[in-house]
C-alpha positions as CSV (number, residue, x, y, z in Angstrom):
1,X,111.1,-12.7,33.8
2,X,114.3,-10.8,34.7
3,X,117.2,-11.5,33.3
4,X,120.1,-13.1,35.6
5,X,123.6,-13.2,34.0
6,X,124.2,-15.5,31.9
7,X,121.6,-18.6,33.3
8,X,118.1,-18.9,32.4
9,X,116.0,-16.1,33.6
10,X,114.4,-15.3,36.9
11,X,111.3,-16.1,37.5
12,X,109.0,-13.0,39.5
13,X,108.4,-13.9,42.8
14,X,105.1,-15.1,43.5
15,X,103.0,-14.2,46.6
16,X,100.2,-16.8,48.0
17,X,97.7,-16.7,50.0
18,X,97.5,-18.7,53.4
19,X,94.5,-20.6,51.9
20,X,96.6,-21.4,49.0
21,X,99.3,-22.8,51.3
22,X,97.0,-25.0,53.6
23,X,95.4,-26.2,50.4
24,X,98.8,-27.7,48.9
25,X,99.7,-28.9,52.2
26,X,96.5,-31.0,52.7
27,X,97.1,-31.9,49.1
28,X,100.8,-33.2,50.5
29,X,99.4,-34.6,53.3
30,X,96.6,-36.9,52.0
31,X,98.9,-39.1,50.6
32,X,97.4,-40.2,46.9
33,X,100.1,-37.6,45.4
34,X,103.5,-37.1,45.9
35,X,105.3,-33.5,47.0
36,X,107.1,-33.5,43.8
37,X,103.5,-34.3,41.8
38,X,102.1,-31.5,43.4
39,X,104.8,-29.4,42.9
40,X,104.7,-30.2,39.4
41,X,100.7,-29.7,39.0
42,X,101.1,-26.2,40.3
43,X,103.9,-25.1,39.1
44,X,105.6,-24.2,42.7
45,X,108.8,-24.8,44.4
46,X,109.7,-28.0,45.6
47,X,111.4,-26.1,48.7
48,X,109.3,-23.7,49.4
49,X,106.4,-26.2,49.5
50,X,108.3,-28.8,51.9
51,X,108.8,-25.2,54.4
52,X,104.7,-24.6,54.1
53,X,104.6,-28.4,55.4
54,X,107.2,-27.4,58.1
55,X,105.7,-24.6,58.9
56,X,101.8,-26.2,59.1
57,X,103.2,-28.7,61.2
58,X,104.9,-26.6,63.8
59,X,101.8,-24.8,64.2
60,X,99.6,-27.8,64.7
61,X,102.7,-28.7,67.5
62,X,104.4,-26.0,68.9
63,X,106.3,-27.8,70.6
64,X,107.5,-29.9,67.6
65,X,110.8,-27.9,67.7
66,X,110.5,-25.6,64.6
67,X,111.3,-22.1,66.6
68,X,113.6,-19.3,66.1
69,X,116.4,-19.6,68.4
70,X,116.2,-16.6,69.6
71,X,112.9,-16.0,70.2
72,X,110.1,-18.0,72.1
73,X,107.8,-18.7,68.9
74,X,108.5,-19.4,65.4
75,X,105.2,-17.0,64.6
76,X,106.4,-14.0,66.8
77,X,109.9,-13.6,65.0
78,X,108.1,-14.6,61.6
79,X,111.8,-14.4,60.3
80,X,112.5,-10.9,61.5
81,X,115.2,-12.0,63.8
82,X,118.8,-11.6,62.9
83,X,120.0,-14.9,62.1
84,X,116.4,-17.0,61.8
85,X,115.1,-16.7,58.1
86,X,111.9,-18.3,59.1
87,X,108.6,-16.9,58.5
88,X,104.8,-17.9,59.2
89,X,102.5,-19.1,56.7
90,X,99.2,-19.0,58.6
């Protein structure tokens, strides 16, 4: 952990795997736990979790409405444009 002024330290930033992500999501999706319960059981971020589900979904749907602005597919910009912070999971 890195310290960060005078709060709690920073936690390392953590890399998953796209199997990793579609595995929580399922795990969201099934419905016998809740986002927060899985978030808690694996120690991940309650936001970052709730984007995976975004993100899942819009690919399942593309035309669900989760796109970059600016460009014609949320995978294609993959966060890259200036102004979109989005980026594909799988």
């Amino acid at each position: 952990m890195v310290p960060v002024g005078k709060g709690k330290p920073r936690r390392a930033r953590r890399e998953f795997t796209p199997e990793f992500k579609a595995e929580i999501v399922e795990l969201c999706r099934r419905g016998d736990r809740t986002i927060s319960q899985v978030v808690t059981d694996f120690d991940l971020v309650d936001s970052a979790v709730r984007r995976w589900i975004a993100q899942a979904e819009a690919e399942a749907n593309p035309r669900s409405g989760m796109r970059c602005r600016r460009r014609r597919s949320w995978r294609r910009c993959g966060g890259r444009t200036p102004g979109c912070s989005g980026m594909s999971i799988f």
